[in-house]
Backbone as JSON Lines, residues from 0, in Angstrom:
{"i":0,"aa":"X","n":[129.25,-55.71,144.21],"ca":[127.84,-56.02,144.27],"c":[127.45,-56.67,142.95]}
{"i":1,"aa":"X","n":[126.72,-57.76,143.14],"ca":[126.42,-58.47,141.6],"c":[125.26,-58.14,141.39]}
{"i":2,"aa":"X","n":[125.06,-57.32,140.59],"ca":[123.86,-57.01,139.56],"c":[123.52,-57.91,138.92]}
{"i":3,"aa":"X","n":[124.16,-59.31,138.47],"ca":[123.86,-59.54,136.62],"c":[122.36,-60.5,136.36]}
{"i":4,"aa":"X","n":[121.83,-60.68,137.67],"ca":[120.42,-61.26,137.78],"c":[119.34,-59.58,137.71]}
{"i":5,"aa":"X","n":[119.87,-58.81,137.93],"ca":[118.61,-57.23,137.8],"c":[118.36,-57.43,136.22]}
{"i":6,"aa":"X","n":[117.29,-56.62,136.27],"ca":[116.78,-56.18,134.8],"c":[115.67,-55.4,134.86]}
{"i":7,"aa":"X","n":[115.81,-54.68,134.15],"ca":[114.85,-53.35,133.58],"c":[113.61,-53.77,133.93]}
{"i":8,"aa":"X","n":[112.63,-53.24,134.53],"ca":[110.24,-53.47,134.82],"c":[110.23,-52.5,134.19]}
{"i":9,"aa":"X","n":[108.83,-53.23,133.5],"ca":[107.9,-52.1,133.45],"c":[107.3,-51.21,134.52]}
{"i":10,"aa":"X","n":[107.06,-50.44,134.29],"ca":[106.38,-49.59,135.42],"c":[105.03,-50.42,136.29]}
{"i":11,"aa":"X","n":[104.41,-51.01,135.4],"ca":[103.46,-52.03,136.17],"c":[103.4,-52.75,137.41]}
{"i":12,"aa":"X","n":[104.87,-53.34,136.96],"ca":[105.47,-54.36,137.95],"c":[106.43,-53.49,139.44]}
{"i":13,"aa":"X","n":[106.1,-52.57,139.69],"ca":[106.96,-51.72,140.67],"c":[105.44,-50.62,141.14]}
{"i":14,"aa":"X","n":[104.86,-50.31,140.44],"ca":[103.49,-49.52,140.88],"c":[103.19,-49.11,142.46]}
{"i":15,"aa":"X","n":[103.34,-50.58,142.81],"ca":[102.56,-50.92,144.19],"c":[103.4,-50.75,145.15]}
{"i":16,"aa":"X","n":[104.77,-50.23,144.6],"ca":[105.91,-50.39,145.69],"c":[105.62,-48.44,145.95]}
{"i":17,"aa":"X","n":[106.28,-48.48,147.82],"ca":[106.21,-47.03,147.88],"c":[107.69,-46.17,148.0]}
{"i":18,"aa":"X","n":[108.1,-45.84,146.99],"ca":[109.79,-45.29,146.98],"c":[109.41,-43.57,147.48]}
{"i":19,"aa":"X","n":[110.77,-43.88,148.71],"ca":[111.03,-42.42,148.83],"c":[111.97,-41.98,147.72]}
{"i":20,"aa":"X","n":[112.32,-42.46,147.27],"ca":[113.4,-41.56,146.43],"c":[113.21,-42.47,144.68]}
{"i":21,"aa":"X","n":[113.32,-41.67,143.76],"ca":[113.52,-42.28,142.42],"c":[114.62,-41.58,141.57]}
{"i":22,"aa":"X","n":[115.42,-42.46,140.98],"ca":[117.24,-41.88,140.79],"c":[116.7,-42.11,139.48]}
{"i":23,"aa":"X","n":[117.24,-40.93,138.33],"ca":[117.13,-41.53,136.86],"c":[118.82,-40.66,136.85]}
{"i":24,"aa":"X","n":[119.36,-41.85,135.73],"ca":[120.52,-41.7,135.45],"c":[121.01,-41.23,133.56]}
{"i":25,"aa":"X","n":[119.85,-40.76,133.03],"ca":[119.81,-40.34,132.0],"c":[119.01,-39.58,131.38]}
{"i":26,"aa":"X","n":[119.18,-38.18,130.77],"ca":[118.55,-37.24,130.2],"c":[116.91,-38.13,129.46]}
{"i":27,"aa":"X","n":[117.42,-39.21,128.85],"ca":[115.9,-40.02,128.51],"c":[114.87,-40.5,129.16]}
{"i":28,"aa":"X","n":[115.66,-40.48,130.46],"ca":[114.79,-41.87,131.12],"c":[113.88,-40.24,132.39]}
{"i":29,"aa":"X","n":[114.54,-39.46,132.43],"ca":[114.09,-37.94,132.92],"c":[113.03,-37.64,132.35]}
{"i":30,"aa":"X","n":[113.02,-37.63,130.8],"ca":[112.08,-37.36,130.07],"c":[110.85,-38.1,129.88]}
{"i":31,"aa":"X","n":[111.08,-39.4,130.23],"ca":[110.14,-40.49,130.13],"c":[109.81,-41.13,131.74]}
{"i":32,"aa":"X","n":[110.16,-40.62,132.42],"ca":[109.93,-40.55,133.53],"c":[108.33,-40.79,133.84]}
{"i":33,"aa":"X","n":[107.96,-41.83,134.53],"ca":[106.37,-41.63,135.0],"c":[106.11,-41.2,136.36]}
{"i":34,"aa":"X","n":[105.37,-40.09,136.2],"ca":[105.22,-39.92,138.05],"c":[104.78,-40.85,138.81]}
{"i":35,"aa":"X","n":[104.76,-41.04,140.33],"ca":[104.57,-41.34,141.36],"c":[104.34,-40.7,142.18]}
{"i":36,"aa":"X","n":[103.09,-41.76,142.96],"ca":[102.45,-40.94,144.05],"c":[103.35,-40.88,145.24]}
{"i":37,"aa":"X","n":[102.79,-39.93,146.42],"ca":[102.84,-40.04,147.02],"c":[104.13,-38.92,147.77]}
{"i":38,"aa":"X","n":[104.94,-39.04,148.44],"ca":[106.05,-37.66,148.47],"c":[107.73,-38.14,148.04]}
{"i":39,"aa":"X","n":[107.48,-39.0,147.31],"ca":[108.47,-39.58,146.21],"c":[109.4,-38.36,145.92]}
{"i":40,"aa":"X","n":[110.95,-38.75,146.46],"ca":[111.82,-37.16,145.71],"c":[112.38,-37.51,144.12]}
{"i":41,"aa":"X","n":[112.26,-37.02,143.13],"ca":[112.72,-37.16,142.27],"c":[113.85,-36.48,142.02]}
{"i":42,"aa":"X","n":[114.47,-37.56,141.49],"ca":[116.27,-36.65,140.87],"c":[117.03,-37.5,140.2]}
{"i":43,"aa":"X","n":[117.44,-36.36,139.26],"ca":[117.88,-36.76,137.81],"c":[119.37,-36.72,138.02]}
{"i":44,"aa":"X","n":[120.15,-37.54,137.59],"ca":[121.4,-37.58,137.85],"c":[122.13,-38.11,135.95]}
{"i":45,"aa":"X","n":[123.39,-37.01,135.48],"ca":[123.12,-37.28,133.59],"c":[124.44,-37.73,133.87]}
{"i":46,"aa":"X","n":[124.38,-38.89,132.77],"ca":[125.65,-39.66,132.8],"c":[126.17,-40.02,130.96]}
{"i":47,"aa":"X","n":[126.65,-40.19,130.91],"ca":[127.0,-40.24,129.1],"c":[126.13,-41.58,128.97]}
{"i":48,"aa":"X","n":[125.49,-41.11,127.83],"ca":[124.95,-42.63,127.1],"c":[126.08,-43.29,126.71]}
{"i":49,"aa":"X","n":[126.58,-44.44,126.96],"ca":[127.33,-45.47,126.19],"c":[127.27,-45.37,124.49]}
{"i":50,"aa":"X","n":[125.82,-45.84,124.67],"ca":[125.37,-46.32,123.18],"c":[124.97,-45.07,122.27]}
{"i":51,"aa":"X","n":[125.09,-43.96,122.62],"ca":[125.31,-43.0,121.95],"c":[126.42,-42.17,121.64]}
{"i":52,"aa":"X","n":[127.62,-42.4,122.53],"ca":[128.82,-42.05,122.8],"c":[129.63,-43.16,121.18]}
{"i":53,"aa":"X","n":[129.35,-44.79,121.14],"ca":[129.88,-45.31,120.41],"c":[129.81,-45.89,118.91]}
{"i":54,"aa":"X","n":[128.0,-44.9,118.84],"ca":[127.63,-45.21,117.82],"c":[128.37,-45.42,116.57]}
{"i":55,"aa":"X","n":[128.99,-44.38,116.75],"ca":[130.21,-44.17,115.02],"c":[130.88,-44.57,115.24]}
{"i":56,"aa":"X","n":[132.09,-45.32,116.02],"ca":[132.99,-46.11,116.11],"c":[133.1,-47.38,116.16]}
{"i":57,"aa":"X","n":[134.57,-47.65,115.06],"ca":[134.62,-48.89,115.01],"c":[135.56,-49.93,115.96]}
{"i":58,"aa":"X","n":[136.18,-49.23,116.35],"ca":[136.78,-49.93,117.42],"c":[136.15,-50.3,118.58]}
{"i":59,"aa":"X","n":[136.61,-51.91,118.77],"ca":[135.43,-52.31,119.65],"c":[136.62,-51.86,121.22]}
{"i":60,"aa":"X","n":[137.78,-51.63,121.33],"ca":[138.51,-50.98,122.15],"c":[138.18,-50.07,123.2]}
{"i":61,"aa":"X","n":[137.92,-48.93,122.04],"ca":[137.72,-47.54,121.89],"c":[135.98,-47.4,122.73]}
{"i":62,"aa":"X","n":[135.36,-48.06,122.19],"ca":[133.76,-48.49,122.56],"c":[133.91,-48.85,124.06]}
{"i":63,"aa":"X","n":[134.54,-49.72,124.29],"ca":[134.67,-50.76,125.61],"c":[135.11,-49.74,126.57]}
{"i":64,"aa":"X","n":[136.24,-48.93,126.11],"ca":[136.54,-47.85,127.05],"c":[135.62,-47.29,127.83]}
{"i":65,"aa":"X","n":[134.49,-46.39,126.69],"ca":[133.35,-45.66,127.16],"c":[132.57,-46.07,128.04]}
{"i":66,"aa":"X","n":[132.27,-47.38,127.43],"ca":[131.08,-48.57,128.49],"c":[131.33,-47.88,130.1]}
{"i":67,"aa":"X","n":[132.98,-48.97,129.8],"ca":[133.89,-49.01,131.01],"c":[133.67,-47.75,132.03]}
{"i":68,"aa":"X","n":[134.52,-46.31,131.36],"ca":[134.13,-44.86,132.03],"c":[132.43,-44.74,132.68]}
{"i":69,"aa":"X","n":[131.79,-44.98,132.02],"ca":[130.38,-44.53,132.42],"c":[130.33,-45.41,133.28]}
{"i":70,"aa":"X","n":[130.68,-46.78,133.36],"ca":[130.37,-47.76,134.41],"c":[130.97,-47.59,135.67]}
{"i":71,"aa":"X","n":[132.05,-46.92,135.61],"ca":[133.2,-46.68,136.84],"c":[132.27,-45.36,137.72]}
{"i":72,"aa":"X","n":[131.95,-44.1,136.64],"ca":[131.43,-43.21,137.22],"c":[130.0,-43.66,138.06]}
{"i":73,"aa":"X","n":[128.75,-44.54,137.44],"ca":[128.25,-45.02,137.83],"c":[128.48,-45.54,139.3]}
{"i":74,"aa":"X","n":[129.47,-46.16,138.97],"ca":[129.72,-47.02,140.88],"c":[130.5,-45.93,141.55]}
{"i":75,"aa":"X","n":[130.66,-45.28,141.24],"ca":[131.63,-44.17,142.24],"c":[130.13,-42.86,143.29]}
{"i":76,"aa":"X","n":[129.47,-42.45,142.12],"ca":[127.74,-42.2,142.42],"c":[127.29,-42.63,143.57]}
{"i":77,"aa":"X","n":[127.13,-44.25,143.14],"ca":[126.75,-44.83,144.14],"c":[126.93,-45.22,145.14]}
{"i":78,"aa":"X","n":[128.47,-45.31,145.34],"ca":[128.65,-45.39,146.4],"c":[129.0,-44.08,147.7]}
{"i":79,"aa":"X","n":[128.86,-43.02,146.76],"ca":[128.84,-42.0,148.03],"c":[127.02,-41.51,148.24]}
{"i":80,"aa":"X","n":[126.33,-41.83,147.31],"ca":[124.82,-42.11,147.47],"c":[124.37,-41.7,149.3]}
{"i":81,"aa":"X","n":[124.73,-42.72,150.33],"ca":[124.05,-42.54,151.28],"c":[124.63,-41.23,151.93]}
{"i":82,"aa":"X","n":[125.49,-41.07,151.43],"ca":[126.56,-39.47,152.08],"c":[125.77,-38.34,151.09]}
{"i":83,"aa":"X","n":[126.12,-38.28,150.02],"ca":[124.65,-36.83,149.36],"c":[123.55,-37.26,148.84]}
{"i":84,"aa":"X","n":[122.53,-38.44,149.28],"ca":[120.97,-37.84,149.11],"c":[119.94,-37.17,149.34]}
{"i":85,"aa":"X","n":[120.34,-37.05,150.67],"ca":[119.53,-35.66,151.08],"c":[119.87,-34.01,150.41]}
{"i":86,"aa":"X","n":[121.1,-33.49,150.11],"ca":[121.29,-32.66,149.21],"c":[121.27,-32.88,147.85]}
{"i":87,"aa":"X","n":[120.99,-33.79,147.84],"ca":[121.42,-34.25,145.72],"c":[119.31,-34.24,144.99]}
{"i":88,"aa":"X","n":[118.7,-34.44,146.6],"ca":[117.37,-34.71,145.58],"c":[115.96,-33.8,146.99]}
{"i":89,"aa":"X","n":[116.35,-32.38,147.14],"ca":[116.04,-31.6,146.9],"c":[114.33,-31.34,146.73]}
């Protein structure tokens, strides 16, 4: 699936849309989370920060690895997604 045209909204720009479900994939984005109306399920799903995982290292190797791991786990998530959302977001 090619992502590389997506990119991050503000909350502004999505407002008007009506989601049954809202996926956050990081302890931050949980925290900063804005509610939504309506019977929206929320669920938090924690995945390693990259960019906190590689802060202190200098190997750009070693770094790329991590990316890599979190990115693999990421698509693995997702793709069993339509098989546990109804138990995963509760």
């Amino acid at each position: 699936m090619d992502i590389s045209h997506q990119r991050s909204k503000p909350i502004d720009e999505v407002k008007n849309i009506g989601f049954d479900y809202v996926i956050t994939v990081c302890s931050e984005a949980e925290e900063n989370c804005p509610l939504f109306p309506g019977g929206v399920k929320l669920c938090h799903i924690y995945f390693d920060d990259p960019p906190e995982l590689v802060s202190s290292l200098k190997d750009e190797e070693e770094a790329l690895f991590h990316y890599r791991r979190v990115r693999d786990e990421i698509r693995k998530f997702v793709e069993k997604l339509p098989e546990i959302l109804a138990e995963l977001c509760l």
